[in-house]
C-alpha positions as CSV (number, residue, x, y, z in Angstrom):
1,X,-39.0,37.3,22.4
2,X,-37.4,39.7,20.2
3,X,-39.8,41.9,17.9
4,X,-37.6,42.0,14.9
5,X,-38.3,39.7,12.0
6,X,-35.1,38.1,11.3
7,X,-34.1,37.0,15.0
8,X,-37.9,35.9,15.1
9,X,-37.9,33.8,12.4
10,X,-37.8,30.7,14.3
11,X,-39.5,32.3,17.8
12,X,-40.0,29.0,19.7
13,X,-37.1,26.5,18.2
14,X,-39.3,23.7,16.8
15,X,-41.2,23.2,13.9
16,X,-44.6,23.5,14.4
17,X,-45.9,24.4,10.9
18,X,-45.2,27.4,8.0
19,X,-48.1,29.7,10.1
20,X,-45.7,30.4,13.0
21,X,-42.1,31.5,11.9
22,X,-40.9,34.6,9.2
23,X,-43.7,36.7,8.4
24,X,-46.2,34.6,10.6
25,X,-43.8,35.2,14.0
26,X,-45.6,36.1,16.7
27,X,-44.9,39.3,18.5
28,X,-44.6,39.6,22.5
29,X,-45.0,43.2,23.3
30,X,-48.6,45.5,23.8
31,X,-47.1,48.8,22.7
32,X,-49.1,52.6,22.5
33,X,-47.3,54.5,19.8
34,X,-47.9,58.0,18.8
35,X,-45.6,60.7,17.3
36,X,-44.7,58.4,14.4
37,X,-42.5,59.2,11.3
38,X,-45.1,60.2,8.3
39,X,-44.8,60.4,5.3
40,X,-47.3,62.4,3.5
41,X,-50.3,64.4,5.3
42,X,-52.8,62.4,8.1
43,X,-56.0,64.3,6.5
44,X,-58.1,66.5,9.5
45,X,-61.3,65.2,8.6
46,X,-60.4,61.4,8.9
47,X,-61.6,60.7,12.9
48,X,-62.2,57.8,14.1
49,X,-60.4,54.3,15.1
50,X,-59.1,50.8,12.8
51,X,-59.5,47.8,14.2
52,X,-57.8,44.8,13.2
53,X,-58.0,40.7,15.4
54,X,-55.5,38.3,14.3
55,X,-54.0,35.2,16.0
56,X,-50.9,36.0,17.8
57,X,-49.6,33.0,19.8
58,X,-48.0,33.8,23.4
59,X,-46.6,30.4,24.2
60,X,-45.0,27.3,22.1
61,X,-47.4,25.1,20.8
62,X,-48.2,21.5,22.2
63,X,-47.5,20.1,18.7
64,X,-48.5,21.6,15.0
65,X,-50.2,25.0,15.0
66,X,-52.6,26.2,12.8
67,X,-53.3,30.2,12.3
68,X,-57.0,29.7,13.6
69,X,-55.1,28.9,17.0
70,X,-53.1,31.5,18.0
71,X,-54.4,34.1,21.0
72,X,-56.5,36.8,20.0
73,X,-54.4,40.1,19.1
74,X,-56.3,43.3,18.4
75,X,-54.2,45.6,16.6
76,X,-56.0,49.6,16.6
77,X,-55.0,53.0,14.7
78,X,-56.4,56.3,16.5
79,X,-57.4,59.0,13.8
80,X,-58.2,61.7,15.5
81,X,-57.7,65.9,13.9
82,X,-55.1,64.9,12.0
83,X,-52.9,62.9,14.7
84,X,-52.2,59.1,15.0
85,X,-52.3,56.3,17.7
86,X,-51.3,52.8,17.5
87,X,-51.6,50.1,20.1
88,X,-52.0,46.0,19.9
89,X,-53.4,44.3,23.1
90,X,-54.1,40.7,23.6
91,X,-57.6,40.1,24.3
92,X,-58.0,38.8,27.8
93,X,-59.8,35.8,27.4
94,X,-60.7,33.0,30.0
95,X,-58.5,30.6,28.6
96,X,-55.7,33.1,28.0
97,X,-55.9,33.9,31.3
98,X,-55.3,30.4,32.5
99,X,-52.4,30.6,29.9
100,X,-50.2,33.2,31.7
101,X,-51.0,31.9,35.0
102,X,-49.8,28.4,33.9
103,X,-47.1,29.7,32.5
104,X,-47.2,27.6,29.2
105,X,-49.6,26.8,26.5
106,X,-52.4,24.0,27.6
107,X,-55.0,23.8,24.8
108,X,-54.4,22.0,21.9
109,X,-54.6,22.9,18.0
110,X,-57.6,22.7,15.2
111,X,-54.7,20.2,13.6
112,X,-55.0,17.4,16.1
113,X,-58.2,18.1,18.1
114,X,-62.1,19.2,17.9
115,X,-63.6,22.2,19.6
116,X,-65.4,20.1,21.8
117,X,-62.7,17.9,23.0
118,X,-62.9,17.0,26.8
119,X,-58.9,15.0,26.1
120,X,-57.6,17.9,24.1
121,X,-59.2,20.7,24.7
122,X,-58.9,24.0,21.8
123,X,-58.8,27.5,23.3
124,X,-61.6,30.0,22.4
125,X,-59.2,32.4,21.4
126,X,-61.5,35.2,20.3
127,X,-59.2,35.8,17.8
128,X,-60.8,36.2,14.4
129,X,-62.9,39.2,13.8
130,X,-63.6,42.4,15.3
131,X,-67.0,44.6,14.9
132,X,-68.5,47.8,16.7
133,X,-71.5,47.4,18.7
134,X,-73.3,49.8,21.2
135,X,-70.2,52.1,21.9
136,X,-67.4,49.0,22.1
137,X,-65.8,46.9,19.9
138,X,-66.8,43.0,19.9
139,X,-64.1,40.1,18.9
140,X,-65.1,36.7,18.4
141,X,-64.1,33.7,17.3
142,X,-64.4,31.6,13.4
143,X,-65.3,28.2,15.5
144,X,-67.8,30.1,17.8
145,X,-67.4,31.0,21.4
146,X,-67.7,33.4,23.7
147,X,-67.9,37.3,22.3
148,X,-65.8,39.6,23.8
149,X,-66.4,43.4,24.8
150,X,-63.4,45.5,24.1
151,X,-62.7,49.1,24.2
152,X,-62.2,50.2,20.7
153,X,-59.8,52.7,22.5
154,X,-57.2,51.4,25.1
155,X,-58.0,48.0,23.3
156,X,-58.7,47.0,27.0
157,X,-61.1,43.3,27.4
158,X,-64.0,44.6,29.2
159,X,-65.3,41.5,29.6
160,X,-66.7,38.3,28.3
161,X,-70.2,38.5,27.4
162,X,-71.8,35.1,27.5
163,X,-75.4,37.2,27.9
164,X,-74.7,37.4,24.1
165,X,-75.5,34.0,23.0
166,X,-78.3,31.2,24.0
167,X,-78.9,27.5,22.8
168,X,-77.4,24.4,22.6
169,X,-74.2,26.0,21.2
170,X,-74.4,28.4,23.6
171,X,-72.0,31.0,21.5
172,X,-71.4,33.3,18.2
173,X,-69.9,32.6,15.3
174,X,-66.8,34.8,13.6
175,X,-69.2,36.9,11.6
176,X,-71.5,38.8,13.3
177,X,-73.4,41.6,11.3
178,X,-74.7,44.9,12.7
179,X,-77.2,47.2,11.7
180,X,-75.6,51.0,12.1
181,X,-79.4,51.9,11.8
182,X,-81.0,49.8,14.5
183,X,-78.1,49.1,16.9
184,X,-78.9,45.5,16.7
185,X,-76.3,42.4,16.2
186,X,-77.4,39.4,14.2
187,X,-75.7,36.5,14.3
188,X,-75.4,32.5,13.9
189,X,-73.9,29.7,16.0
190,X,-73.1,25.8,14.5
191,X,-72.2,22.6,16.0
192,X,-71.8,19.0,15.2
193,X,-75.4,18.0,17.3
194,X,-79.0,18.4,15.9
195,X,-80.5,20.9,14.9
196,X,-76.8,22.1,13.8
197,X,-77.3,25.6,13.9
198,X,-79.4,28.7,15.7
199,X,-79.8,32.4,14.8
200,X,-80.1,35.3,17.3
201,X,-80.3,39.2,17.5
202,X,-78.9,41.5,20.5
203,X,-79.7,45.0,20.5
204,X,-78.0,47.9,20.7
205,X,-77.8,47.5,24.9
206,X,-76.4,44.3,24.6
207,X,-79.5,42.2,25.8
208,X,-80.2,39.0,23.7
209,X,-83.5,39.6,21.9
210,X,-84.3,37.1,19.6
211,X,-83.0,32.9,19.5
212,X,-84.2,30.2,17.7
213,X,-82.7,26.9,16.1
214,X,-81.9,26.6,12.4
215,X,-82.5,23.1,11.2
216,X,-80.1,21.8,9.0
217,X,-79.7,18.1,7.3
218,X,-76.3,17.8,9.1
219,X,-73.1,18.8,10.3
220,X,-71.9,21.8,8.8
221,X,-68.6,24.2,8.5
222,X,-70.2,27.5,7.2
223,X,-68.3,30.9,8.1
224,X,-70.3,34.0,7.4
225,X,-73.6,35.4,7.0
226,X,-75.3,38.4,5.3
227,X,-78.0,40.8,6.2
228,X,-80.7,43.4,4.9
229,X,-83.0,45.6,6.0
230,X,-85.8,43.1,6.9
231,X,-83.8,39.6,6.3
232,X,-80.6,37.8,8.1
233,X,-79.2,35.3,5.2
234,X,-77.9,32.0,6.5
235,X,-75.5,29.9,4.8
236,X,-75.7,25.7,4.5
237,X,-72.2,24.8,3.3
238,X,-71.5,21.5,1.2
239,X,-68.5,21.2,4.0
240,X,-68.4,19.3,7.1
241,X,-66.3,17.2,9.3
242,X,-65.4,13.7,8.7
243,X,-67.5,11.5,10.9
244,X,-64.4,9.1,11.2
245,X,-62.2,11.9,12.0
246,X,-64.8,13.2,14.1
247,X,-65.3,10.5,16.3
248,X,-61.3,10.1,16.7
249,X,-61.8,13.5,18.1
250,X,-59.5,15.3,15.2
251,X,-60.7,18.1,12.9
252,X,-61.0,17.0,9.1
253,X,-63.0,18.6,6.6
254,X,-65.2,16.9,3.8
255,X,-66.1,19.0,0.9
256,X,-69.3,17.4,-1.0
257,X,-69.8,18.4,-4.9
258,X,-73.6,16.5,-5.0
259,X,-74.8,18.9,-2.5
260,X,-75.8,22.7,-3.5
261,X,-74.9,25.3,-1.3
262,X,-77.8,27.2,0.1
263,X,-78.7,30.2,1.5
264,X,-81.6,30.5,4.1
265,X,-83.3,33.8,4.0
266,X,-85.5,34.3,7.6
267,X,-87.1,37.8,8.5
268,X,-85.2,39.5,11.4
269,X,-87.2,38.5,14.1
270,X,-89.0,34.9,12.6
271,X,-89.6,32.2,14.2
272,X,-87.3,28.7,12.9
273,X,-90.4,28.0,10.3
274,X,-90.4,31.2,8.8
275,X,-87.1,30.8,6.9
276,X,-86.7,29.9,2.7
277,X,-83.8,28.1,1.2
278,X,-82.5,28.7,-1.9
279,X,-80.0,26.2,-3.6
280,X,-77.2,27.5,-6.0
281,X,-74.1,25.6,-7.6
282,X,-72.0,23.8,-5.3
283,X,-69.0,25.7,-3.5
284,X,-67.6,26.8,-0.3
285,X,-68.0,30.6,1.0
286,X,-65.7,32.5,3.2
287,X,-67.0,36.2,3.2
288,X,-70.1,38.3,2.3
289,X,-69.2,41.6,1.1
290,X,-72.9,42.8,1.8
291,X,-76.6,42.4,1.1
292,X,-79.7,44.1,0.6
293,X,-83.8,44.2,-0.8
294,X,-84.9,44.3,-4.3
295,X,-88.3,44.9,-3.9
296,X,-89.3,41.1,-3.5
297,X,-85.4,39.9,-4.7
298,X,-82.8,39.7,-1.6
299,X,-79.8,40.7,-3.4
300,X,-76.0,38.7,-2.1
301,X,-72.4,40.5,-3.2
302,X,-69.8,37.6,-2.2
303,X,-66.7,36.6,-2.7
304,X,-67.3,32.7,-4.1
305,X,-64.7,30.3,-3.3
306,X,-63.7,28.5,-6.3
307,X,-63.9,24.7,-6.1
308,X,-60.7,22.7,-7.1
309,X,-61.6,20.8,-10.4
310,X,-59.9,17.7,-12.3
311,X,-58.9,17.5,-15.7
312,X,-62.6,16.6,-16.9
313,X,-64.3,19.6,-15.2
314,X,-65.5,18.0,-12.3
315,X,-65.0,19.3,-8.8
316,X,-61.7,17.8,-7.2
317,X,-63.9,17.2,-3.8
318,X,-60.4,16.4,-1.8
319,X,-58.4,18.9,-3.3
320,X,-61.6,21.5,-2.6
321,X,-61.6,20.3,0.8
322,X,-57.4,20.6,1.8
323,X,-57.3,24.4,0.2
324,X,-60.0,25.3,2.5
325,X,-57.9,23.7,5.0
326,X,-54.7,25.2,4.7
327,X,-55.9,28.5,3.6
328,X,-55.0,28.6,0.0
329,X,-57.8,31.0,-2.1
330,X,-59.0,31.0,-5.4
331,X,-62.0,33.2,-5.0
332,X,-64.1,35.4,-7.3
333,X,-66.9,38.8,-6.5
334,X,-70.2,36.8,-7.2
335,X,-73.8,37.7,-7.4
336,X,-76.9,35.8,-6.0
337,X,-80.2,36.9,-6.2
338,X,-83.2,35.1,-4.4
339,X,-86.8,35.5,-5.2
340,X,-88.7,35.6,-1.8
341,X,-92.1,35.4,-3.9
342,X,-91.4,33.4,-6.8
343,X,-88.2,31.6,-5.5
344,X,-86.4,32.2,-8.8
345,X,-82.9,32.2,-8.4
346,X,-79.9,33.8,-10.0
347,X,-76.1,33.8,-9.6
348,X,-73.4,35.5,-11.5
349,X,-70.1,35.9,-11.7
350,X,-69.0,39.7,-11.5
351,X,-65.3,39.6,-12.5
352,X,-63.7,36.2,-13.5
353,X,-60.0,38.1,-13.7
354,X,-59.3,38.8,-9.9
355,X,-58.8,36.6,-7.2
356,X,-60.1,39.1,-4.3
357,X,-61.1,38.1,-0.9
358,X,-61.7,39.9,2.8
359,X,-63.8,42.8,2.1
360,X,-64.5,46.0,3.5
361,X,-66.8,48.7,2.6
362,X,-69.0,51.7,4.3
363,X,-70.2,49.9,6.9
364,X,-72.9,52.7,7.0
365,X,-74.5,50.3,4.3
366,X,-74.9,47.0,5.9
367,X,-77.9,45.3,4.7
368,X,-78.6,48.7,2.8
369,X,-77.7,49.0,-1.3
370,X,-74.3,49.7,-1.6
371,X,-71.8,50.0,-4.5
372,X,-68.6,49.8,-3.6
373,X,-66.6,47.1,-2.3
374,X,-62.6,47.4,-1.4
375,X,-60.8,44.1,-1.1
376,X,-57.1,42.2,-1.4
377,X,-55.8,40.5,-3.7
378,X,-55.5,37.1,-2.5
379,X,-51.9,35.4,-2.9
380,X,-53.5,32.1,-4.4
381,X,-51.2,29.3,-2.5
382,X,-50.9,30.7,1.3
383,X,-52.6,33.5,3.4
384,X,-50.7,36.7,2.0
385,X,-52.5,39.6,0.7
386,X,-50.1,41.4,-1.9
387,X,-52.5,44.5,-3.1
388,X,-56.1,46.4,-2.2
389,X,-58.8,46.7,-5.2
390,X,-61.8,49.0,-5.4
391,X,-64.7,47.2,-7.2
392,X,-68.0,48.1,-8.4
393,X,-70.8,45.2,-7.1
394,X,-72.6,46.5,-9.4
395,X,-70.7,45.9,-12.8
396,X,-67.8,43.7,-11.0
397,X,-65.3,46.7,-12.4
398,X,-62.1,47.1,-10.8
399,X,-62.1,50.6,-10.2
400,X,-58.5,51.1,-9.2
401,X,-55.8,48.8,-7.1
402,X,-52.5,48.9,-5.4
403,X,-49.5,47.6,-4.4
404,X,-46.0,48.9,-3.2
405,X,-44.7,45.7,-4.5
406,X,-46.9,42.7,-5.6
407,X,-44.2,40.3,-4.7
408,X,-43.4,41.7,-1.4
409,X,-46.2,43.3,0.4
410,X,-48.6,41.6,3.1
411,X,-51.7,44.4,3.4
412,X,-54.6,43.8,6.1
413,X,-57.9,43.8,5.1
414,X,-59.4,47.5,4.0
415,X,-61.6,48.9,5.7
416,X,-63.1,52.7,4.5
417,X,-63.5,55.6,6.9
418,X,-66.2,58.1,6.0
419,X,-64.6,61.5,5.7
420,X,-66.2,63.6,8.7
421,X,-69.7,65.6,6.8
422,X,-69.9,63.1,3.8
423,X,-72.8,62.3,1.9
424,X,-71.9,59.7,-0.6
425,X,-70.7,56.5,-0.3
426,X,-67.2,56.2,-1.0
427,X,-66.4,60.2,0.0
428,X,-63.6,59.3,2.4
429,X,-60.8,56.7,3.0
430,X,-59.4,53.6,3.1
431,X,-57.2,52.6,6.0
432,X,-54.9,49.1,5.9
433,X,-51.5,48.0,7.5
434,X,-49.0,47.3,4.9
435,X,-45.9,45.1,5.9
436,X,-42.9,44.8,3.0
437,X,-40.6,41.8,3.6
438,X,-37.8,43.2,1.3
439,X,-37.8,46.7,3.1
440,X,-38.5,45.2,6.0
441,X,-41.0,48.6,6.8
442,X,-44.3,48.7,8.4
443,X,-46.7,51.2,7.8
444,X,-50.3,52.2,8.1
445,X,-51.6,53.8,4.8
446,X,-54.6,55.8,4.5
447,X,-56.1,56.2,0.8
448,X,-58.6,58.2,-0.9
449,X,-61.2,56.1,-1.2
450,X,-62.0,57.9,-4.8
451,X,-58.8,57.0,-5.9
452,X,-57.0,54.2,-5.1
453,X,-54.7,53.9,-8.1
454,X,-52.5,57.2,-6.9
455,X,-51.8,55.4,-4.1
456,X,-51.5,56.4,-0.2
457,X,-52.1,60.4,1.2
458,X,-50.7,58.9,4.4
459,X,-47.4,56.8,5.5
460,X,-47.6,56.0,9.3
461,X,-44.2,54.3,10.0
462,X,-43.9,51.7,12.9
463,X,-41.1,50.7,14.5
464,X,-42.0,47.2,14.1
465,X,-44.0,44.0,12.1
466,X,-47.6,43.3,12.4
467,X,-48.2,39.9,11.7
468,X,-50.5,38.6,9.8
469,X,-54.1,38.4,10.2
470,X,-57.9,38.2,9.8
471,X,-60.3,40.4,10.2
472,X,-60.9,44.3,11.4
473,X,-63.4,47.1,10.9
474,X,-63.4,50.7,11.6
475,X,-65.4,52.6,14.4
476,X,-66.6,55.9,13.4
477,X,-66.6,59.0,16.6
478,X,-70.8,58.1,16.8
479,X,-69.9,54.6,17.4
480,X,-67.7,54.7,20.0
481,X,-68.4,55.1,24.0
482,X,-65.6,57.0,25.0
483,X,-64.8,59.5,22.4
């Protein structure tokens, strides 16, 4: 398969759906690139590595294909004194494994089958976010699976790491958090059987610490989760599979505007009875930007997906429902507040103007107070992200944005490197891919995280096209193994 876009723009011959051909084309080559044409000035004190997972299919599908199905690709920039590295690796997953040695693609897509198909099985693919923990890099998966260790370096799979995860699940969802303080992972797992949900930490050696189930009324699709200092904040979703559809074994989603979505706040290590709910108004949630303590209030920055409505003001529940679906975003930075004392409640929309989505911010702050927040601007019908913003959490403030060309550009989701020595939360940069389908150029660009608005210090050219995709992070020297 060739690399470049336009003899790729129809890689495997059929039609299997828009997330598969132009932009979306898979690529077929693991590369290591260094040396690269640059424009501008890599800065000296910028160290450390960017991670980015996206779904990269290696074989034609069975039959449609959905982005959450293609094989995990991690996709890594090396800063290190002022030179550049770039390699992509697949991850080397069990089921990718039994890909290449059959030779053709044998699971089947989130279109036509559940995860839990024994007929049609779906892949764990691994292949939707990426996160440092205890000196490697972790991928997992937005249905839950198996995580997987990688070197945040070669990009190499280390291994599956099934020690990980407990339960009835058995497995981790997408959006793992980690505390850069403690070393420890938090994270949730959900599934279509009682009690629909459990919570676990794993500490900074990688041994499972902490398991217990989450009770929730019923079946539910949530995606992310939030911690603090003393708290892990889980999500209950008004979302969740058709039971017809269900029992058919095909994946269909049911958005339901009489329930509230709520937010379960459980101390780090509490047992399944220690947690508090708190209801707010009804909408779906992709991503947390981050989270922290109040004094008694547990304080939520997130990006609020907002429901579809009809002509009356109601929520369009099926509308709601096929956006979520097929990726379309109309989102908006949100504050929640929870009273762990008094239970109050409070939720506020921070900026109604920008439709931002996939956040990044010093990940030194997880669970910590933080201010600054740098996200995309969200293309509002398919999964293109045309600019980066710089927001204040505080004020909902755009600070600064940019984009080579709103109507062109597909950026990757930001993700800010502390400049080496700093002591303030946003002294350093901001590192993203940037692919322009008029210009056909693909770059890495490295901002001043103080200043967005003059655009990038730092052009990496690559020979070729990322393709789009989820989620990344960056790895600071301290956080990696083999520095």
């Amino acid at each position: 398969m060739s690399t470049n876009l336009k003899e790729d723009n129809a890689p495997f011959g059929h039609n299997h759906g828009p997330h598969i051909t132009g932009e979306y084309a898979p690529i077929s080559d693991e590369l290591v690139l260094s040396n690269l044409p640059i424009e501008g000035k890599i800065p000296t004190d910028l160290n450390g590595v960017y991670l980015r997972n996206g779904p990269n299919p290696m074989f034609e599908p069975k039959t449609s294909y959905h982005l959450f199905d293609g094989d995990g690709m991690i996709h890594g920039g090396m800063f290190r004194n002022g030179k550049f590295t770039y390699r992509n690796k697949y991850i080397r997953t069990d089921d990718w494994q039994k890909k290449k040695e059959a030779g053709e693609e044998i699971y089947w897509s989130v279109t036509n089958s559940v995860k839990d198909s024994k007929d049609k099985p779906m892949a764990d693919a691994a292949n939707t976010d990426v996160i440092g923990h205890g000196g490697n890099a972790v991928a997992t998966w937005y249905l839950a699976g198996i995580p997987h260790i990688i070197d945040p370096i070669t990009l190499e799979t280390i291994k599956a790491a099934p020690e990980y995860v407990s339960g009835l699940g058995n497995a981790m969802s997408a959006h793992c958090k980690v505390d850069e303080f403690t070393g420890d992972l938090l994270y949730f797992d959900y599934y279509t059987e009682k009690p629909h949900m459990s919570y676990g930490v794993v500490n900074s050696e990688g041994k499972l610490v902490h398991h217990v189930p989450i009770e929730l009324p019923g079946d539910r699709l949530m995606h992310d989760m939030a911690i603090t200092e003393n708290y892990s904040i889980l999500h209950d979703v008004p979302l969740y599979h058709s039971e017809e559809a269900l029992e058919a074994g095909r994946h269909k989603i049911v958005f339901n505007a009489s329930l509230p979505i709520r937010f379960g706040v459980i101390p780090r290590f509490g047992d399944s009875n220690s947690i508090k709910w708190f209801n707010f108004s009804p909408c779906f949630m992709y991503h947390v930007v981050n989270a922290w303590e109040e004094g008694d209030v547990v304080v939520m920055i997130a990006c609020r997906y907002m429901p579809a409505k009809n002509e009356d003001g109601s929520i369009d529940e099926e509308r709601t429902a096929k956006m979520i679906g097929s990726l379309e975003m109309d989102s908006r930075l949100w504050s929640y507040r929870m009273n762990l004392k008094t239970g109050e409640t409070k939720e506020e929309c921070l900026n109604e103007t920008y439709n931002v989505e996939f956040p990044g911010y010093n990940s030194l702050f997880t669970g910590r107070k933080s201010k600054w927040a740098y996200l995309v601007d969200h293309h509002p019908k398919v999964l293109r992200w045309t600019g980066i913003r710089k927001m204040n959490t505080d004020t909902g403030e755009s600070m600064g944005e940019w984009s080579d060309d709103y109507d062109h550009c597909w950026y990757s989701e930001p993700w800010f490197a502390p400049r080496e020595n700093s002591t303030i939360e946003d002294d350093g940069y901001v590192v993203v891919f940037c692919w322009n389908d008029k210009t056909e150029v693909q770059e890495v660009q490295v901002f001043d995280a103080q200043n967005i608005s003059t655009g990038p210090v730092s052009r990496i050219k690559l020979p070729r096209r990322i393709p789009p995709g989820f989620h990344g992070c960056w790895m600071k020297p301290n956080q990696i193994k083999n520095w």
